[in-house]
C-alpha positions as CSV (number, residue, x, y, z in Angstrom):
1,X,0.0,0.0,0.0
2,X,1.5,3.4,-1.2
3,X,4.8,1.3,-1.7
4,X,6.1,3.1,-4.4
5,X,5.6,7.2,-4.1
6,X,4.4,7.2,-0.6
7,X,1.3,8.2,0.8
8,X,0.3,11.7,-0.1
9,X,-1.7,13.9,2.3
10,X,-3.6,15.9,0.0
11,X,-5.2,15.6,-3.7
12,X,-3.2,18.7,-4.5
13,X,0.0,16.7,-3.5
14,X,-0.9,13.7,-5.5
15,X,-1.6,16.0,-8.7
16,X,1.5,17.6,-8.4
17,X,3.2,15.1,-8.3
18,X,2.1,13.4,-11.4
19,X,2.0,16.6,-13.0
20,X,6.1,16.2,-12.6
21,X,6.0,12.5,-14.2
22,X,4.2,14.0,-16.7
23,X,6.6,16.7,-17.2
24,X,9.4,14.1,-17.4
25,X,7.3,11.9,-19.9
26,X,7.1,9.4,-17.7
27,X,3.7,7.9,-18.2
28,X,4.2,4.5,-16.7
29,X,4.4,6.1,-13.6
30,X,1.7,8.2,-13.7
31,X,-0.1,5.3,-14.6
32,X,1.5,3.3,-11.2
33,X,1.0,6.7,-9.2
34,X,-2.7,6.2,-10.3
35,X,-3.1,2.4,-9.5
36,X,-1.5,2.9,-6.1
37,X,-3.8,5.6,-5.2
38,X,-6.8,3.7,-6.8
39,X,-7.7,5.8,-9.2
40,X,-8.8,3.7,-12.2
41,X,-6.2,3.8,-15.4
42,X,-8.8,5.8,-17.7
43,X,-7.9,8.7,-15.8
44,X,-4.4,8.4,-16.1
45,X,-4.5,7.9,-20.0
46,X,-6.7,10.3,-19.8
47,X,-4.6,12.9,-18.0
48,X,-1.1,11.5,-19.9
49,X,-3.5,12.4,-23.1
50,X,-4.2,15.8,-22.0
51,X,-7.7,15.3,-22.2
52,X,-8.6,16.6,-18.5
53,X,-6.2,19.1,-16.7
54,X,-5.0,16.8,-13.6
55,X,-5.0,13.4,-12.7
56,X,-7.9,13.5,-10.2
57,X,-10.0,15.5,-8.0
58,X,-10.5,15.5,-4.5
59,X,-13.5,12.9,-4.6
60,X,-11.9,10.8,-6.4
61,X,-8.3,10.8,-4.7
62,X,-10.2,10.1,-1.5
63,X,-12.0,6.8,-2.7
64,X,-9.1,6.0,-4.1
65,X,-7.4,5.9,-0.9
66,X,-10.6,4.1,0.8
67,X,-10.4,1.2,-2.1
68,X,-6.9,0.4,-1.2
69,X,-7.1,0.7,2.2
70,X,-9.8,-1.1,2.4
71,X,-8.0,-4.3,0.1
72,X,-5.9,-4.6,3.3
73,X,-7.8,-5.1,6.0
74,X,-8.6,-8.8,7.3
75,X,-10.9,-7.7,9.7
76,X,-14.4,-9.7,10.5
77,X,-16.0,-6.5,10.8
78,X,-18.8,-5.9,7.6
79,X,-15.9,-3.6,5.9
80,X,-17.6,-3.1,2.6
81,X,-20.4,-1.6,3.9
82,X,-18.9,0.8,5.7
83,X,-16.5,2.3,3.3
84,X,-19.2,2.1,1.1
85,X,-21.1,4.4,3.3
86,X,-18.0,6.8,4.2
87,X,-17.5,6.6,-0.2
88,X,-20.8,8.3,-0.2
89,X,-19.8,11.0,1.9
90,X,-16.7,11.9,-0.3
91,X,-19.0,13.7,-2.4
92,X,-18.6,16.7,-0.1
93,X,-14.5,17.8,-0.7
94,X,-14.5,18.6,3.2
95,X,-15.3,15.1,3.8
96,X,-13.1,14.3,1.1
97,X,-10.2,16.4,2.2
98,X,-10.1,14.6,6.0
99,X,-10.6,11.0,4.3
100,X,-7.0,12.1,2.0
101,X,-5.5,13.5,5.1
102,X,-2.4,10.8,6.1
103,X,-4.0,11.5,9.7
104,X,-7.3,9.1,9.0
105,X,-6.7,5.5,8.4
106,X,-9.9,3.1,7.2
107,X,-8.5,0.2,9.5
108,X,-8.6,2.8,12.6
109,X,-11.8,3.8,11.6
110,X,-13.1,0.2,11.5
111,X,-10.7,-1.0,14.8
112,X,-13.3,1.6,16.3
113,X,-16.4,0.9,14.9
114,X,-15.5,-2.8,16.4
115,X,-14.4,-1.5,19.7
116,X,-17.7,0.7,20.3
117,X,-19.7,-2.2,19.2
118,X,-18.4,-4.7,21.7
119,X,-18.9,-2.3,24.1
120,X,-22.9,-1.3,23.0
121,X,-23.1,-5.1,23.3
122,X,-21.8,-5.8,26.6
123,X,-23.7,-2.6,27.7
124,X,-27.0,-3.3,26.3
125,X,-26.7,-7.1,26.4
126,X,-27.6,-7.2,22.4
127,X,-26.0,-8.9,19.9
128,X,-27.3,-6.3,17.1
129,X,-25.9,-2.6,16.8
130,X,-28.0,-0.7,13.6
131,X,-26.4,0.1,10.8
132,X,-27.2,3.8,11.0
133,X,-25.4,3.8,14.2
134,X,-22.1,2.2,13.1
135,X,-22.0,4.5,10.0
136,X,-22.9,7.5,12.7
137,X,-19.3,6.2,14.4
138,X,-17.3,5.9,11.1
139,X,-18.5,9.2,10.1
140,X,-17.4,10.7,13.5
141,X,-13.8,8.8,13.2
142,X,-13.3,11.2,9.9
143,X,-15.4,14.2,11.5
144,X,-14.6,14.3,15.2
145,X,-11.2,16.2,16.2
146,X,-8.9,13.9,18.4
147,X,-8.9,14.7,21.9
């Protein structure tokens, strides 16, 4: 995950620096910058071919990042649906820009959707937490400032 150029922190980052492959003519790498950040190859050829102005946008650089986070975590936890859910939310670019941000990591964010659900359980004695309410805690993992 983000073996070759690293992990960038923002979609401005990420653009920049394929705008530099692409100055150097390298477009293998802008295609490998692309795969790694999991934005699909289309956009790459696209951007190599000059037909939009920059690799990706900040939507798109942030479900990137989800995608390939998400290919790494072997967690029982229902992961799909959740980053499904928090991939919704990327449509706003504030949501977005904290999902991009090398400060938010999916398998924190679903280490504490498993931790506050073991403890709703024990607490309320049920064996069922809504949906609603773990996407309300993956949401706040993004949203809520760290204490």
């Amino acid at each position: 995950m983000f073996d070759t150029f690293g992990e960038f922190d923002t979609v401005e980052e990420l653009n920049q620096a394929a705008a530099g492959l692409l100055e150097e003519g390298d477009t293998e790498n802008i295609i490998l910058l692309a795969k790694e950040n999991g934005i699909e190859e289309e956009y790459a050829k696209a951007y190599i071919a000059g037909d939009i102005p920059f690799l990706t946008d900040t939507m798109s650089a942030a479900i990137g990042k989800l995608t390939i986070e998400k290919e790494n975590i072997k967690s029982q936890m229902p992961v799909r649906p959740i980053t499904d859910y928090l991939c919704t939310l990327c449509t706003e670019d504030s949501f977005a820009t904290i999902v991009r941000s090398k400060d938010k990591k999916l398998k924190d964010c679903i280490d504490t959707v498993e931790k506050k659900c073991r403890e709703e359980c024990q607490r309320t004695k049920e064996q069922y937490i809504a949906d609603a309410t773990v996407f309300k805690w993956a949401k706040a993992y993004y949203t809520e400032v760290a204490k």
